[in-house]
C-alpha positions as CSV (number, residue, x, y, z in Angstrom):
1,X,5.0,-12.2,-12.7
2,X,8.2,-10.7,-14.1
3,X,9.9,-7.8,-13.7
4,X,9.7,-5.2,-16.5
5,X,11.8,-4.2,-19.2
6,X,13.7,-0.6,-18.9
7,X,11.5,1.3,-21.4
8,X,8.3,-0.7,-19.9
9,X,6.4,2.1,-17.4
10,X,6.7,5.7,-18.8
11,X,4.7,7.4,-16.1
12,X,3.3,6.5,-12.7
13,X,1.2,8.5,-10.0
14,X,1.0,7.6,-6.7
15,X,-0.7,9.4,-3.7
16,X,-1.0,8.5,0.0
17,X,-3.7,11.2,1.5
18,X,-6.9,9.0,1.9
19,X,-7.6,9.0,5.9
20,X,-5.4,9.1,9.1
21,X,-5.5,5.2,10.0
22,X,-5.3,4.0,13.3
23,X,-1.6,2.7,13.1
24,X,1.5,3.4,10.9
25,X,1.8,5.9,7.7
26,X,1.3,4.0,4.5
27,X,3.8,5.0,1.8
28,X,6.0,3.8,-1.0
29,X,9.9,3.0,-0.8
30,X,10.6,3.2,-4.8
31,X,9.4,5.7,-6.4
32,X,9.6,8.4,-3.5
33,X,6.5,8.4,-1.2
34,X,4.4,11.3,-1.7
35,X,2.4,12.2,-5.3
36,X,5.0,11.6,-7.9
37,X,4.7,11.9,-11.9
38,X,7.6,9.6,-13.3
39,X,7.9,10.6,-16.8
40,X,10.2,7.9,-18.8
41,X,11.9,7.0,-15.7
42,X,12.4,2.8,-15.2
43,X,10.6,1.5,-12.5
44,X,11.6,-2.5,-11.8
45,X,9.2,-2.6,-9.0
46,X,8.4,-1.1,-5.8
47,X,7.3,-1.6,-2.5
48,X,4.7,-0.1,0.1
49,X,6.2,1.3,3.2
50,X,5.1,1.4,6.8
51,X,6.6,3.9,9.9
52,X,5.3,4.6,12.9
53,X,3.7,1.1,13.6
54,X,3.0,-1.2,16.5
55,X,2.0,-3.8,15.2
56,X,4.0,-7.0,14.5
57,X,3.5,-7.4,11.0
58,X,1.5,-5.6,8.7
59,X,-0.6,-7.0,5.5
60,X,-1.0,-5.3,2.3
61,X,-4.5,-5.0,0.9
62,X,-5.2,-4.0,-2.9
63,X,-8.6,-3.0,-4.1
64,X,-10.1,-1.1,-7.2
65,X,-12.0,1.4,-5.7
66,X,-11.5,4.0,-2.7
67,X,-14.0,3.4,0.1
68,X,-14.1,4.5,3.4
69,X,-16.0,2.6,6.4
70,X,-15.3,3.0,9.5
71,X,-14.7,-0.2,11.3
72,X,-15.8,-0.1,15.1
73,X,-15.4,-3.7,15.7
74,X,-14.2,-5.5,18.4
75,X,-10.7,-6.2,18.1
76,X,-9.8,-3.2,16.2
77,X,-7.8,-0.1,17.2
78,X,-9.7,2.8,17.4
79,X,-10.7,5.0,14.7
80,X,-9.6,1.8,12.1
81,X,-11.3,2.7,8.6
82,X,-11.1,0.9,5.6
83,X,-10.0,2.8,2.9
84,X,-10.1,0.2,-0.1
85,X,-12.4,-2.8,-0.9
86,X,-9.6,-5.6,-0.4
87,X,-9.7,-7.8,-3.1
88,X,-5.7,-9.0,-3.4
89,X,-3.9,-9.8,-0.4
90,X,0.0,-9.7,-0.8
91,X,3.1,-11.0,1.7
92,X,2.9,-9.8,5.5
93,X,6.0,-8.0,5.9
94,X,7.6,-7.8,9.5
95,X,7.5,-4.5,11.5
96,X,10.6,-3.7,13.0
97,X,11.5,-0.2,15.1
98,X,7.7,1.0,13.5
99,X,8.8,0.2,9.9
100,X,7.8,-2.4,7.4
101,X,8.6,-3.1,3.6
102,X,7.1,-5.3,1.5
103,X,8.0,-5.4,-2.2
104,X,5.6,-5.0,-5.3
105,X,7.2,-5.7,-8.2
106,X,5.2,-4.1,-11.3
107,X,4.8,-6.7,-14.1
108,X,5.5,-6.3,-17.9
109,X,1.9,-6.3,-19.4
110,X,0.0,-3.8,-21.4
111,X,-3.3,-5.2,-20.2
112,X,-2.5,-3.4,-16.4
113,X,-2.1,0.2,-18.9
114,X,-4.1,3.1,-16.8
115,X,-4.4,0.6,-14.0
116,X,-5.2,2.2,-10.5
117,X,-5.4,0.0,-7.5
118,X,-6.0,1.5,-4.0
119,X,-3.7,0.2,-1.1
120,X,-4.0,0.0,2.8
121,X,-1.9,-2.2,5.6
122,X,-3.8,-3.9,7.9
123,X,-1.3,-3.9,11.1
124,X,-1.3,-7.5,13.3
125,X,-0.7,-6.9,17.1
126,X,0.9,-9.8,18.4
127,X,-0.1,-7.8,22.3
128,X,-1.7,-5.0,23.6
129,X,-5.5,-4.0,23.3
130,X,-6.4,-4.4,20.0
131,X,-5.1,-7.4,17.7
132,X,-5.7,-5.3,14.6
133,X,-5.2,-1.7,13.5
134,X,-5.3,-0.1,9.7
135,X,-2.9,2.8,7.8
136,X,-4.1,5.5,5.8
137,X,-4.6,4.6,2.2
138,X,-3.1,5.1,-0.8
139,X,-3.5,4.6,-4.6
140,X,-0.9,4.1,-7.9
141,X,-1.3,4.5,-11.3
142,X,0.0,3.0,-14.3
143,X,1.0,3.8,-17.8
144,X,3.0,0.9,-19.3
145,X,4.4,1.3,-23.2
């Protein structure tokens, strides 16, 4: 993937409401991290944000659709719900004092025009109770010239 050209995204939407999580506030380190319209402003890439974590590293998840299931499984922090049906896994990024950043760049292709994908971290606990915890979740729009 490459990054795009100055003129290449003309708007993009983002919003981080979907849930509580069970560890760490999901948001976005470029643009700003709560519901943003972008008109004709250059966007190179961007990355997810994490703060207020414990865990040792988080994972970013990228699905298609908002869900939400609760996952009571062993292993899990309490009150862990899955917010997006996972089907692109990107770099682990390593928490440190609670925060995490892991780049996304945006790629230069009209095909990915009106794109949504919905995002979540899923936190690994290196100690502790629970090996696994989950952020809120989170979804970002595109509109690529």
């Amino acid at each position: 993937l490459h990054q795009p050209l100055s003129d290449t995204i003309s708007l993009m939407h983002a919003g981080f409401s979907p849930g509580a999580g069970s560890d760490g506030l999901l948001s976005m380190n470029d643009p700003p991290a709560s519901n943003v319209v972008l008109p004709n402003q250059t966007v190179s890439s961007f990355g997810l944000r994490v703060t207020g974590s414990t865990a040792a590293a988080v994972v970013p998840m990228l699905g298609i659709a908002p869900i939400a299931i609760p996952l009571p499984l062993a292993g899990l922090a309490p009150n862990s719900t899955l917010y997006t049906n996972p089907i692109l896994y990107g770099n682990a990024g390593t928490v440190t004092n609670g925060t995490a950043e892991v780049p996304f760049p945006v790629p230069n292709d009209t095909n990915l025009n009106q794109l949504v994908l919905y995002m979540q971290m899923l936190g690994v606990h290196t100690g502790g109770p629970f090996g696994l915890s989950m952020t809120n979740g989170g979804y970002f729009a595109l509109n690529i010239n």
